[in-house]
C-alpha positions in Angstrom: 20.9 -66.5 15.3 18.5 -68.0 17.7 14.6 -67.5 16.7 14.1 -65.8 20.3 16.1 -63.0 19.5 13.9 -61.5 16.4 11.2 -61.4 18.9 13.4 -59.2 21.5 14.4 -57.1 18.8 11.2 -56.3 17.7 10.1 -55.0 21.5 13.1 -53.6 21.2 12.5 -51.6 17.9 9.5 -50.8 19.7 10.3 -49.1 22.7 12.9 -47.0 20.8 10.2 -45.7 18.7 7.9 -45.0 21.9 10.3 -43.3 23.3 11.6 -40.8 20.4 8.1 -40.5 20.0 7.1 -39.4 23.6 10.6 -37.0 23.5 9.3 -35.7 20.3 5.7 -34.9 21.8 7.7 -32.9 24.4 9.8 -31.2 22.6 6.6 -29.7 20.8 4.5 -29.1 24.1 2.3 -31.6 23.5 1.5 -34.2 25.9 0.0 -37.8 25.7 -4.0 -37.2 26.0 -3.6 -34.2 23.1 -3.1 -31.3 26.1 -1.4 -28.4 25.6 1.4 -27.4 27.9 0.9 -23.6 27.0 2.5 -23.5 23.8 1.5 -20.8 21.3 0.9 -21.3 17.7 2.9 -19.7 15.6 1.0 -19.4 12.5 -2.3 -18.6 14.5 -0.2 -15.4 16.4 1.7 -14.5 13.4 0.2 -11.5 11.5 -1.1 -12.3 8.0 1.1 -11.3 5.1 -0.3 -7.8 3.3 -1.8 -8.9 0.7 -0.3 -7.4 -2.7 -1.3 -6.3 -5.9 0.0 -6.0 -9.2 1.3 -2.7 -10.4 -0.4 -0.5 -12.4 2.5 -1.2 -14.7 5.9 -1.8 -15.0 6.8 1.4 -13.6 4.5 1.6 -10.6 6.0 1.0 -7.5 5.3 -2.0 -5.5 2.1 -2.0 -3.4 2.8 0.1 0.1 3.8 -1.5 3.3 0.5 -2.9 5.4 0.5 0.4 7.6 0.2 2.4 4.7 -3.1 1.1 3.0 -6.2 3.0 4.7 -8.5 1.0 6.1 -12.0 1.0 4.3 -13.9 3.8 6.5 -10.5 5.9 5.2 -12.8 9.0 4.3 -13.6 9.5 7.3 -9.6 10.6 7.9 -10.1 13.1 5.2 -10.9 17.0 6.8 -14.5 17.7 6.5 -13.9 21.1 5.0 -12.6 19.6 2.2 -15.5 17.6 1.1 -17.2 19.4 -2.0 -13.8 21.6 -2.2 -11.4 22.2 -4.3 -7.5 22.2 -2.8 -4.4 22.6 -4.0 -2.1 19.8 -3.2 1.2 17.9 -3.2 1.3 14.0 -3.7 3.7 12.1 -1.7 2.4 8.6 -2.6 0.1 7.1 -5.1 -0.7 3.6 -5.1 -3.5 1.5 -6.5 -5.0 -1.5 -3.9 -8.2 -3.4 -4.4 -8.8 -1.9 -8.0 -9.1 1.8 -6.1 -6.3 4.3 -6.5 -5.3 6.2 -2.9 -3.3 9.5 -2.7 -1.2 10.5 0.4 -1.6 14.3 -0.5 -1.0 17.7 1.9 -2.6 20.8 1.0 0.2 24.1 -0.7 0.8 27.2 -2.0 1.0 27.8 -5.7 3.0 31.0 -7.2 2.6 32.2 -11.1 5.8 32.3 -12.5 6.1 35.8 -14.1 6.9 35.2 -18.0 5.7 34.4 -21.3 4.1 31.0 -20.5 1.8 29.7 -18.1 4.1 28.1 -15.3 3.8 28.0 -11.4 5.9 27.8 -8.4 4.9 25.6 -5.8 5.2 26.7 -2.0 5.4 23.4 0.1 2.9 22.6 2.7 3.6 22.2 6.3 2.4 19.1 8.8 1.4 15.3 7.5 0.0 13.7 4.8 -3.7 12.2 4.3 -4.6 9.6 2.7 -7.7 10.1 0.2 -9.4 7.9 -2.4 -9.8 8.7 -6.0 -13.8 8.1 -6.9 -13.9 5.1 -9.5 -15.1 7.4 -12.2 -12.4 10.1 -11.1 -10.8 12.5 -14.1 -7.1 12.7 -14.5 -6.0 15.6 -16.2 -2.1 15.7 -16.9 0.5 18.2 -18.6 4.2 18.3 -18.7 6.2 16.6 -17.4 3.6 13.7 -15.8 1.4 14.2 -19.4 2.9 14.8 -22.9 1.7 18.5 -23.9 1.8 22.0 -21.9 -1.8 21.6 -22.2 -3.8 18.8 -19.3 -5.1 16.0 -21.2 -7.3 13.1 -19.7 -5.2 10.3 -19.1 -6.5 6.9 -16.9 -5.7 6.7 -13.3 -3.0 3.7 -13.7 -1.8 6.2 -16.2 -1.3 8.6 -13.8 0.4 6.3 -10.7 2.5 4.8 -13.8 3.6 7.9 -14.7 4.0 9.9 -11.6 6.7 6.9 -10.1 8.7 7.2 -13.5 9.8 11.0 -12.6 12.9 10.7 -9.8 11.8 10.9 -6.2 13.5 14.5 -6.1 11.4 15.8 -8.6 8.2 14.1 -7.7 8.1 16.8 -4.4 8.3 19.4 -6.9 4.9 18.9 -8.6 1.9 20.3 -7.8 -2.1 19.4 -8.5 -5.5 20.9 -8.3 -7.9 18.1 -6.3 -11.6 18.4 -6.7 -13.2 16.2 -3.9 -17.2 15.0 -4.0 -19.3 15.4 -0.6 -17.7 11.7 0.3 -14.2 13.0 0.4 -13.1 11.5 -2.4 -11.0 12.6 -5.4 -13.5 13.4 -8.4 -10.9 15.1 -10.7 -6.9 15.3 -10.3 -4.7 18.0 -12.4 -1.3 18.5 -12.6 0.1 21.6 -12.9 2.2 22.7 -16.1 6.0 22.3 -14.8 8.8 23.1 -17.8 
């Protein structure tokens, strides 16, 4: 092997490596210079993940899909005539986000059910669901079968979400709550309704 030959290798070596690099520049859109030939970045265009949160507990669903968390000036979704009123509601979802617990409720009907004991039928409401915001200092008053007696007892709003996934989806329709809301719109006291 002559000595001139590592020499012409080398240059060699060299001008593969220019070359893979210049086909490798434009393969990405970029050209010598740092210009951009139009090419979009992907992570700069991509949407951001939704950001999750724990459960409330082992029970509690996953945190909702990114369209289905309210955005902060939520209350102002919620009807005006139900701020400082009192409505009787179905939930359709109950999630906590942030630390704050949301309810997807719609306003229905509520029927005594004739009989010895204190029971109701519930009339289902008509048209969509709103989201609303329980206060942080908002009561939760449950009775059978989301609490453990006939009579409402105070239970904590993880409580609650915890408790309202662990009865099947079928059944969850079925319930029914009285929903005090503050002058903001929020929920300042939640009770279920006696179901046996």
């Amino acid at each position: 092997m002559s000595s001139s030959s590592s020499p012409r290798r080398a240059a060699a070596g060299l001008a593969a490596l220019v070359l893979t690099t210049l086909a490798l520049s434009a393969c990405s859109g970029e050209v010598e210079g740092g210009g951009d030939t139009g090419r979009t970045d992907v992570a700069a265009s991509s949407p951001a993940p939704a950001p999750t949160s724990a459960p409330a507990s082992p029970s509690a669903p996953p945190s909702p899909k990114r369209s289905d968390v309210p955005s902060p000036s939520h209350s102002a979704q919620v009807p005006a005539r139900w701020a400082g009123s009192k409505q009787f509601v179905q939930v359709d979802n109950a999630w906590i986000k942030d630390g704050r617990t949301y309810l997807s409720v719609r306003p229905a009907r509520k029927v005594p059910v004739t009989g010895r004991i204190e029971a109701w039928n519930i009339l289902p409401g008509k048209g969509p669901y709103t989201t609303v915001r329980m206060a942080p200092g908002g009561r939760v008053l449950l009775s059978v079968p989301l609490g453990d007696d006939s009579a409402p007892h105070a239970y904590s709003q993880a409580q609650f979400i915890s408790r309202y996934w662990a009865q099947p989806a079928s059944y969850r329709g079925s319930l029914g709550y009285d929903v005090s809301f503050d002058l903001n719109g929020e929920v300042v006291r939640l009770q279920s309704l006696y179901t046996p």
